[in-house]
N, C-alpha and C positions, 0 to 999 in steps of 0.2 A: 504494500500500500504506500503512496507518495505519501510524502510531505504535503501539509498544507496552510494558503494563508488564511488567518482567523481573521483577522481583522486589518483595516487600513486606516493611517491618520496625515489627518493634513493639518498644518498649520503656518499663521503668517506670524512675523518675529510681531513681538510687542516688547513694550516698555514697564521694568519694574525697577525695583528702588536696591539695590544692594550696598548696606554701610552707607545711606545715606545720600549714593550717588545713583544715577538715573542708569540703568544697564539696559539693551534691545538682546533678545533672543528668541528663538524660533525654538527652543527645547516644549513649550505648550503647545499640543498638539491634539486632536481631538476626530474620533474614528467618525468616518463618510458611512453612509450608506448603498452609494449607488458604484459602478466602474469607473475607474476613476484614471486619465491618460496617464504615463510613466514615459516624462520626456526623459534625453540624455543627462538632463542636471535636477532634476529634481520631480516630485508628481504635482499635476497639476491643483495647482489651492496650495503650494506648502513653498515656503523660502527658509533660508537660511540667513541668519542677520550678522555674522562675521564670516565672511567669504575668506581671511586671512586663513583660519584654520579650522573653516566648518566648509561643506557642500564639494562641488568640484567635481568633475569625471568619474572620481575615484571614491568619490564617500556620497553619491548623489541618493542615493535610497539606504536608513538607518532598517534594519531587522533587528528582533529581538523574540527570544523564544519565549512563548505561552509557560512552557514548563517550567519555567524561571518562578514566576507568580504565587504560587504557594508557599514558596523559602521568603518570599517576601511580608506577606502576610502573615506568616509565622514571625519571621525578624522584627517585625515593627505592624505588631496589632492593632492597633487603632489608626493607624493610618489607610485612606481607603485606594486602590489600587486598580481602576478602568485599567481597561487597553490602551498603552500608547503613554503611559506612566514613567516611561522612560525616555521618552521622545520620541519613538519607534515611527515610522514608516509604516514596515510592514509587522506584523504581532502574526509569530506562524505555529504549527506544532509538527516534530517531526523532523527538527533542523537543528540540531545542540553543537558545539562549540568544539568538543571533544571527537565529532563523528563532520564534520562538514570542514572541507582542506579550499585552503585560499586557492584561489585557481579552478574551482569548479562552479564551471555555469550549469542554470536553470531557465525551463522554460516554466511562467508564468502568466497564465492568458494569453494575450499577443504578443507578451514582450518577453526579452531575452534575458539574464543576467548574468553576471559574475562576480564573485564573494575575490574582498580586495585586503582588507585590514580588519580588527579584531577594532572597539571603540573604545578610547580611555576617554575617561569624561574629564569635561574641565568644571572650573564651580561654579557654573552653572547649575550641576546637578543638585549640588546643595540648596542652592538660590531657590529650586526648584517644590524642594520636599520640606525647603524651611529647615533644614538640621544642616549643623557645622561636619556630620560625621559622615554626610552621606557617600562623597570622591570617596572614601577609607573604605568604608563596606560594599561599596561597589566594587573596588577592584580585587577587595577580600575575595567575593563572593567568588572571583576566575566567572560570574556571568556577564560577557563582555557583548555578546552580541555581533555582530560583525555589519561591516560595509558593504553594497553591491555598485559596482559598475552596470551600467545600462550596456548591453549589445546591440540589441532592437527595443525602439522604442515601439508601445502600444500600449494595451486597455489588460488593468487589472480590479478585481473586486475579493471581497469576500469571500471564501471556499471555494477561491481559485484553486486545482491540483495545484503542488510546486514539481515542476518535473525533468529529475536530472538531464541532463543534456551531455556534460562532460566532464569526468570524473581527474582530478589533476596526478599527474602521474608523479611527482615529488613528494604526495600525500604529507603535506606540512596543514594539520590542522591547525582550528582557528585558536583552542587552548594552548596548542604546543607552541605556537607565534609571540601569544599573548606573556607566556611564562616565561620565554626567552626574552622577552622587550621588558621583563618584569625585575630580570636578573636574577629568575630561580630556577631556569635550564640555563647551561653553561655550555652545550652540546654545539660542538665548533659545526660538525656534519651535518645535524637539524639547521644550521644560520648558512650554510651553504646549499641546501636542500632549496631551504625558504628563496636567499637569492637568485635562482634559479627558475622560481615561480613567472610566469609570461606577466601576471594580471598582478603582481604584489604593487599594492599604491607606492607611487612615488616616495610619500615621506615616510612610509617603513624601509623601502630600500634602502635610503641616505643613511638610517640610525641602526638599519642594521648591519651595513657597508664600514660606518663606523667604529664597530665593535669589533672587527676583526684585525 
């Protein structure tokens, strides 16, 4: 049985107050109803509000898996937890971090993809949930979620199949990336594996070119 997407969000940046000062961001995001276009940068209804180091070819569609959602709710009970709670894109099930490798594309309704980077948040996310601790347990959790590049653009919705297309033959998953970017794999072979990826974003390449 494929993978599938649960849910879609879109959102445009807005303005909130952090420390005082006036910050714009596109991390509030709130799920569509209907099929919704997936251009090359972004789906249509949603922006990114620091194009410095958010959006791009390379990070233009956020994924974040369904299965995540109960360790959440578990972590932090009273806080309540829609779709898209993490700024997600697309909210899938069937797509885990451990089992999905940079460099494999999917087909999604009309449109094409390919998984680029793992997501380290910035504070933002805190901004977001209102706690100082949020960046910390987020990247505690290893649930990072990951980035897609657009192939073909077209129309996605709701309990869309996700349906592999190409499996990456470096098999550098999105956990193994994320732990090595994290500095708790040390594995020279895994950072060459990953180098070696066609579709790795640009700014993992640099930091992980770096390391060696």
């Amino acid at each position: 049985m494929n993978p599938t997407l649960i849910s879609v969000q879109v959102g445009l940046p807005r303005t909130v107050l952090c420390n005082g000062e006036e910050v714009s961001t596109g991390i509030f995001k709130s799920p569509v109803q209907k099929r919704v276009r997936m251009n090359a940068l972004d789906l249509e209804g949603d922006q990114q509000a620091d194009l410095s180091v958010h959006g791009g070819p390379d990070k233009a569609v956020y994924v974040y898996p369904s299965e995540h959602y109960p360790y959440w709710k578990r972590q932090l009970p009273h806080v309540e937890f829609p779709w898209g709670s993490f700024g997600e894109n697309l909210t899938t099930a069937g797509l885990l971090e451990n089992e999905v490798h940079i460099g494999d594309s999917f087909a999604i309704g009309t449109a094409e993809v390919v998984v680029t980077q793992p997501r380290l948040p910035c504070f933002k996310l805190n901004l977001k949930f209102n706690r100082d601790d949020m960046v910390k347990r987020f990247l505690a959790s290893h649930y990072s979620g990951f980035y897609l590049r657009v192939l073909r653009e077209g129309e996605v919705g709701a309990g869309d199949e996700i349906v592999p297309v190409h499996r990456d033959e470096n098999r550098v998953s999105v956990l193994d990336i994320f732990r090595l970017y994290l500095g708790e794999s040390h594995s020279s072979e895994l950072r060459s594996r990953a180098l070696q990826v066609k579709y790795l974003s640009s700014s993992w390449r640099e930091e992980l070119s770096a390391q060696t």
